[in-house]
C-alpha positions in Angstrom: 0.0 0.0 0.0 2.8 2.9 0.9 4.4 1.5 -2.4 1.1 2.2 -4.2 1.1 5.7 -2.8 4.5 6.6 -3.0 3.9 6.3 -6.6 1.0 8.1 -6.8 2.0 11.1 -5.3 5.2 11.0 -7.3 3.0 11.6 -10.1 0.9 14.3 -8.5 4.1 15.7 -7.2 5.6 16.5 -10.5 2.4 18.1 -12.1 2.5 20.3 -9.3 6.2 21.7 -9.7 5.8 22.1 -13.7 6.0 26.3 -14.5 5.5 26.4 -18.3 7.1 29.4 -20.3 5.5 30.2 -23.5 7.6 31.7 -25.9 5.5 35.0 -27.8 7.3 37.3 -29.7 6.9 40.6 -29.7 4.1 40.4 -26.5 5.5 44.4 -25.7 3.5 45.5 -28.2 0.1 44.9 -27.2 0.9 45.7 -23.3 -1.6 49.1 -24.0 -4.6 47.0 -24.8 -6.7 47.2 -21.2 -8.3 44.3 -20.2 -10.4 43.9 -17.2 -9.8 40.3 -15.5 -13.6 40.3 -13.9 -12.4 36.2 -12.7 -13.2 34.8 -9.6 -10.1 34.5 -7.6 -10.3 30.8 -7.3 -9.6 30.6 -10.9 -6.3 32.1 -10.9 -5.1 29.4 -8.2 -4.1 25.9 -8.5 -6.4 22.8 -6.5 -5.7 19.7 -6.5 -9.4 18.6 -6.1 -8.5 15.0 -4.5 -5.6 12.3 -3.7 -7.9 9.5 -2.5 -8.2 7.2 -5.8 -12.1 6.0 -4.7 -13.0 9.7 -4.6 -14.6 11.1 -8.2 -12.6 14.1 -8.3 -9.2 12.2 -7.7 -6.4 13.1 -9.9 -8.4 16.4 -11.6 -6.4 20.0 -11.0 -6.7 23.3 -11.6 -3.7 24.9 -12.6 -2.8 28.0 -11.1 -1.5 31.4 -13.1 1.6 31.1 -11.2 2.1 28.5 -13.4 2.3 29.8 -16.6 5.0 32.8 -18.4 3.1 34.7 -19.7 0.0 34.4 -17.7 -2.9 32.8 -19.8 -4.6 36.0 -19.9 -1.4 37.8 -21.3 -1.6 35.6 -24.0 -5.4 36.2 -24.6 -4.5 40.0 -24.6 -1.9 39.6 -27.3 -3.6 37.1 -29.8 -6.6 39.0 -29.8 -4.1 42.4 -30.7 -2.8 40.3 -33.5 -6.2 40.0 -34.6 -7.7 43.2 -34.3 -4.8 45.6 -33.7 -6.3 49.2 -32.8 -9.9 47.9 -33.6 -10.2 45.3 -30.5 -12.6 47.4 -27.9 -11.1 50.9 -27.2 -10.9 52.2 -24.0 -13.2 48.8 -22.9 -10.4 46.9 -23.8 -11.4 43.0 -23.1 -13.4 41.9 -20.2 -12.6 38.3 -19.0 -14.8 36.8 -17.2 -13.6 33.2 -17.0 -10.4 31.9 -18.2 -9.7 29.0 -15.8 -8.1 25.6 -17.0 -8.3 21.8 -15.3 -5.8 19.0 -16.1 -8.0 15.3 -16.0 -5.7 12.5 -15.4 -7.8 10.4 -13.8 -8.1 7.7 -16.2 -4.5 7.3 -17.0 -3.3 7.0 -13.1 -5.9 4.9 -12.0 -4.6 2.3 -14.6 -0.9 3.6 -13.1 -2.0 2.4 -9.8 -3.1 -1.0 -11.1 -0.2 -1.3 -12.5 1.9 -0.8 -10.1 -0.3 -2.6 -7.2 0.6 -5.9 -9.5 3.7 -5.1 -11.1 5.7 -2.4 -8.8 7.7 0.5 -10.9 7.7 -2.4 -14.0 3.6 -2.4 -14.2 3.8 1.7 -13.9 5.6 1.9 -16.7 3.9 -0.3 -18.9 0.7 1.2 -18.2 1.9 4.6 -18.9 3.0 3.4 -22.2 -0.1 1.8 -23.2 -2.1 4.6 -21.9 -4.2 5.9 -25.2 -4.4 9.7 -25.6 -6.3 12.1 -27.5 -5.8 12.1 -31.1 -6.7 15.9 -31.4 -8.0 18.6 -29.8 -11.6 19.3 -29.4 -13.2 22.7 -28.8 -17.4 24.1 -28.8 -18.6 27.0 -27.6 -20.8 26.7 -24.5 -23.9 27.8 -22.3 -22.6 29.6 -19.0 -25.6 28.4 -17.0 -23.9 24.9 -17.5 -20.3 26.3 -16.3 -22.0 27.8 -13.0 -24.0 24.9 -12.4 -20.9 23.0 -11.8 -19.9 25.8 -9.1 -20.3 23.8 -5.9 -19.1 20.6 -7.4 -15.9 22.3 -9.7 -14.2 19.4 -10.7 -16.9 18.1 -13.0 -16.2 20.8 -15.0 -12.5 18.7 -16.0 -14.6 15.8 -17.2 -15.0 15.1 -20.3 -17.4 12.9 -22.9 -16.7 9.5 -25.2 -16.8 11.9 -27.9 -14.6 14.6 -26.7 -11.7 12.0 -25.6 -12.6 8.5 -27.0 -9.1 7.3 -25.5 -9.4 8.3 -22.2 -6.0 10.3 -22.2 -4.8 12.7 -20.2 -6.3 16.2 -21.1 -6.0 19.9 -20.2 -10.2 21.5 -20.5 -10.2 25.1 -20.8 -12.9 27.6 -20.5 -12.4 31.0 -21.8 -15.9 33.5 -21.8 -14.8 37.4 -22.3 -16.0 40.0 -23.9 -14.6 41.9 -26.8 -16.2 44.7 -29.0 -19.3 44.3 -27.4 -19.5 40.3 -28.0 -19.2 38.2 -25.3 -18.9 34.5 -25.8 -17.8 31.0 -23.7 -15.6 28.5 -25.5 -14.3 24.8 -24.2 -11.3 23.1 -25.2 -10.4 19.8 -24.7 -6.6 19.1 -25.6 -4.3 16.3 -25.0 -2.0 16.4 -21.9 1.7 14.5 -23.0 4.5 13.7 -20.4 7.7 15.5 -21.2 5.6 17.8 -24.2 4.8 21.0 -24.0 1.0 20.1 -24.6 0.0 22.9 -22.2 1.1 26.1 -24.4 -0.8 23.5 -27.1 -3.8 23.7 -25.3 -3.6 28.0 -24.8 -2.8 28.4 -28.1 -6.0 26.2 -29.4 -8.6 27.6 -26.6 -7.7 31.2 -27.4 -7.3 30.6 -31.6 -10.8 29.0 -31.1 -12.2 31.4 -28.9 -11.1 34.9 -31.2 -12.2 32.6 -34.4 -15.9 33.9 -33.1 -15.1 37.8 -34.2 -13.9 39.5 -37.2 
């Protein structure tokens, strides 16, 4: 049993200590734009929602801004300049209302710790190798009223559907809603989260390319 947890929170210990830097060119340049981060605070902070593997919400987190150079808003800020230049809100600027995102590795350490409860470091191994993974990355736009539904149980909002993730990989889900130009609009992404890639800045990139696809 200490074995079995040992390796789980090895696992759970390394997501935590990951800080991704993303590299954008020229980000200076769109430093004027204002923006208005209207988040709750819980979204800029990391949770790990639980550690028990017979608890639903084991091995689902919310990653933390702290985590991420440039900040995933920062990134939002300059894309959507790169789109729009001078023309994306004037002195409104973009209001953000949620831009929070969950890592869901439920499936893939659950079949770690079977592994390794029958096969020690060997059986970790194999499982993460034949661990499937999502072949692409899936994105939809979405009804807040489902978002805040999820409010008192948060970690439901990581889950994902057959459809979304047929392989039951790893995955980062991000939620973006902000408002730009007077439209406001909530995407969800669902990208593929890789060991030793740098899947998350894959993940930023898609949500917010998706996200700005919905203006001119």
């Amino acid at each position: 049993m200490r074995k079995l947890l040992l390796v789980l929170w090895v696992f759970v210990a390394g997501c935590a200590a990951q800080v991704t830097t993303m590299n954008v060119p020229n980000i200076e340049r769109s430093s004027s734009v204002q923006v208005q981060d209207l988040r709750p605070e819980t979204e800029k902070e990391g949770e790990i929602f639980s550690l028990s593997i017979s608890n639903d919400a084991y091995a689902i987190y919310r990653i933390a801004d702290s985590a991420l150079t440039p900040p995933a808003t920062r990134l939002l800020q300059h894309r959507a300049f790169e789109k729009m230049g001078n023309s994306i809100g004037g002195p409104l600027g973009i209001k953000i209302h949620h831009f929070v995102i969950y890592r869901n590795r439920q499936a893939e350490l659950k079949r770690g710790a079977i592994f390794a409860a029958f096969g020690g470091a060997v059986g970790a191994a194999l499982a993460g190798e034949t661990a499937n993974s999502l072949n692409g990355v899936s994105s939809s736009l979405l009804d807040g009223k489902v978002f805040e539904s999820l409010a008192a149980t948060e970690y439901k909002r990581a889950l994902y559907t057959e459809q979304e993730n047929p392989g039951r990989g790893s995955v980062y889900i991000v939620y973006i809603e902000a408002e730009i130009q007077g439209k406001r609009v909530f995407t969800r992404t669902v990208a593929p989260f890789k060991e030793g890639e740098d899947s998350l800045t894959v993940a930023l990139e898609e949500s917010t390319k998706f996200y700005l696809s919905h203006y001119q």
